[in-house]
Wavefront OBJ file of the C-alpha trace (Angstrom):
o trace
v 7.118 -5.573 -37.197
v 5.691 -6.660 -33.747
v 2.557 -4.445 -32.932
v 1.955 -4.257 -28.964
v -1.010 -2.162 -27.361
v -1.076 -2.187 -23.370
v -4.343 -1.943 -21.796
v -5.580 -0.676 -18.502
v -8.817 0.860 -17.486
v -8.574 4.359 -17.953
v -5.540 4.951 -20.475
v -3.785 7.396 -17.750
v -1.583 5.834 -15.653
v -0.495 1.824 -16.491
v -0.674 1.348 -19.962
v 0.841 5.196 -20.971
v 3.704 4.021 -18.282
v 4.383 0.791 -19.819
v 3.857 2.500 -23.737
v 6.329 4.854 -23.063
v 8.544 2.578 -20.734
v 8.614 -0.042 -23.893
v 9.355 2.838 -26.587
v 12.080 4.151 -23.795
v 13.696 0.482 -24.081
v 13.311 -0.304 -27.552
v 15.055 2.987 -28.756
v 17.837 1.926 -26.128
v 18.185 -1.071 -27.678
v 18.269 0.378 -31.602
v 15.141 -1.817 -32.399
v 12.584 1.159 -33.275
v 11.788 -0.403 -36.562
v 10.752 -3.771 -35.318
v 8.030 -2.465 -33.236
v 4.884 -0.234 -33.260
v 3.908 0.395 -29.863
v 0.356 2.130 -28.216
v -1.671 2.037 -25.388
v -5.437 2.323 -24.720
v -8.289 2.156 -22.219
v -11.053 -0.620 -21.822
v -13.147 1.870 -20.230
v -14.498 5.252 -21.723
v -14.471 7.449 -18.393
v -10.667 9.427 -19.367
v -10.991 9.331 -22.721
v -8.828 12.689 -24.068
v -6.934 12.997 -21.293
v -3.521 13.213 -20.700
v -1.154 10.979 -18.471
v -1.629 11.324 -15.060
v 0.173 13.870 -13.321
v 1.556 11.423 -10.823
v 2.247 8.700 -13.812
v 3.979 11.525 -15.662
v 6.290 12.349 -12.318
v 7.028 8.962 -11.847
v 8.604 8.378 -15.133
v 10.516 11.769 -15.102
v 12.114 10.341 -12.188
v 12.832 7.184 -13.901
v 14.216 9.101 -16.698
v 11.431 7.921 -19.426
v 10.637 10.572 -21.786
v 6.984 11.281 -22.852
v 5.046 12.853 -25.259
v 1.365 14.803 -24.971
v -0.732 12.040 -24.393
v -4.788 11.485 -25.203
v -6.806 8.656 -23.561
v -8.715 6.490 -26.027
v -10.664 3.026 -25.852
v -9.760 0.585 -27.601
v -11.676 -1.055 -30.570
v -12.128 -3.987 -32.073
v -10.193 -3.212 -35.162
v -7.228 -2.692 -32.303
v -8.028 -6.307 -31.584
v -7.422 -7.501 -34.723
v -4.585 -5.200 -35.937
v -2.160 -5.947 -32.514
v 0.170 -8.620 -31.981
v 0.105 -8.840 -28.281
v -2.864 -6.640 -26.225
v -0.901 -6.734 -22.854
v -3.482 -5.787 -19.824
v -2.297 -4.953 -16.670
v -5.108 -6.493 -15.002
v -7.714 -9.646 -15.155
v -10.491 -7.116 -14.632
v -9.312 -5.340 -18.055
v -8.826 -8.448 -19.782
v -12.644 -9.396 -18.589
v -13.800 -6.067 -20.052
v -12.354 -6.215 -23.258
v -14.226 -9.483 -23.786
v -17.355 -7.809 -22.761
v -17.041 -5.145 -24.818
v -15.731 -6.610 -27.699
v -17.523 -10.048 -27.467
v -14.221 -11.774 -26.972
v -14.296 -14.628 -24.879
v -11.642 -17.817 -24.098
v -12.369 -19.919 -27.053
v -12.180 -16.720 -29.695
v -9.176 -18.077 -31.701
v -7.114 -14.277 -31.334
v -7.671 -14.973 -27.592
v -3.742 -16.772 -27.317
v -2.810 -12.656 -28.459
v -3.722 -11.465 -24.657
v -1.876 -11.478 -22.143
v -1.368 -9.624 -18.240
v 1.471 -8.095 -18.223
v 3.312 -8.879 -15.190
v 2.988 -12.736 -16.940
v 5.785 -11.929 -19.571
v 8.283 -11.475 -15.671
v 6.793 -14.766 -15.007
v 4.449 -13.773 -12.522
v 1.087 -14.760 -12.692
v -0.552 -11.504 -11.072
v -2.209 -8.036 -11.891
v -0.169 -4.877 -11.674
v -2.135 -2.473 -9.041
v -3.958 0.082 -10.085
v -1.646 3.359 -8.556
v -5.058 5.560 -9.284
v -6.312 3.597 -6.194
v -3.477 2.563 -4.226
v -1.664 6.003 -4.640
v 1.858 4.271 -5.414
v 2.983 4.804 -8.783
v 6.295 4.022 -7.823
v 5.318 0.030 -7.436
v 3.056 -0.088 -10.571
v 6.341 1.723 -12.465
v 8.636 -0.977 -11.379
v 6.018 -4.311 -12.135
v 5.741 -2.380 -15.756
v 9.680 -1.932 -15.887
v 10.391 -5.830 -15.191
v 7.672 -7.005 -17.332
v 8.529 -4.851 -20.237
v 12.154 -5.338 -20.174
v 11.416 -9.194 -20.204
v 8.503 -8.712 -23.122
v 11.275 -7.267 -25.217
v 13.920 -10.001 -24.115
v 11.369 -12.231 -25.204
v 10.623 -10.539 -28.408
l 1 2 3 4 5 6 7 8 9 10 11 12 13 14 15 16 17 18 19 20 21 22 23 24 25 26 27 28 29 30 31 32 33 34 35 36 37 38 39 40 41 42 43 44 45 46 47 48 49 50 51 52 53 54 55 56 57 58 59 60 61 62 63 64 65 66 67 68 69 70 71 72 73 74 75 76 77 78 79 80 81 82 83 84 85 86 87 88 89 90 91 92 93 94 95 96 97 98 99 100 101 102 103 104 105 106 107 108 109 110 111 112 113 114 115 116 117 118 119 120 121 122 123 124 125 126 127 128 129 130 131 132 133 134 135 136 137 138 139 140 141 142 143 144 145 146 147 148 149 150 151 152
């Protein structure tokens, strides 16, 4: 089984888009069983909440289903039980090593990745809680995560 947690800052609108975008694609594609899929935050300022209402409107319109949703940080046992930690951003993937103590030569390092690098681009996906367009940051997380799972 391949474990994959996506990362973002506050675990409310990328990483619960992409988690449920990924569980959307793998149940289309009848491979359920070959992956356990979360999401979590690498900061501690939404932790509890749900999706964002304009995250959760967004994938309605794509058709993604969701379920209740509660914000949480992630940990270092997270770090060491995933497969791939996907981050939609460098600044998340700068975080996590702060918090965690995780830096470029820590041997698990090679398991992190930014997202929108699995759709071979070499770039962050914006943060819609800023830029106010959820509809962009939905389709970088639908290319990259229908090329993770080609690639898985």
């Amino acid at each position: 089984m391949t474990r994959l947690l996506f990362l973002c800052h506050g675990n409310i609108c990328r990483s619960p888009m992409a988690e449920m975008l990924m569980r959307h694609l793998v149940q289309q594609a009848g491979r359920e069983a070959e992956f356990e899929i979360a999401s979590a935050a690498v900061s501690t300022e939404e932790i509890g909440n749900d999706i964002y209402p304009p995250a959760k409107r967004t994938l309605s319109a794509h058709g993604i289903p969701f379920t209740r949703h509660a914000a949480r940080q992630v940990t270092r046992a997270d770090f060491d039980y995933y497969d791939h930690i996907i981050c939609a951003d460098r600044s998340n993937i700068r975080l996590l090593g702060y918090y965690l103590g995780i830096s470029e030569a820590t041997p698990t390092h090679a398991r992190l990745s930014l997202l929108m690098t699995w759709a071979g681009e070499n770039r962050d996906v914006s943060d819609p809680w800023y830029t106010r367009n959820f509809e962009q940051a939905y389709r970088d997380i639908d290319s990259a995560c229908r090329a993770l799972l080609a690639k898985l």
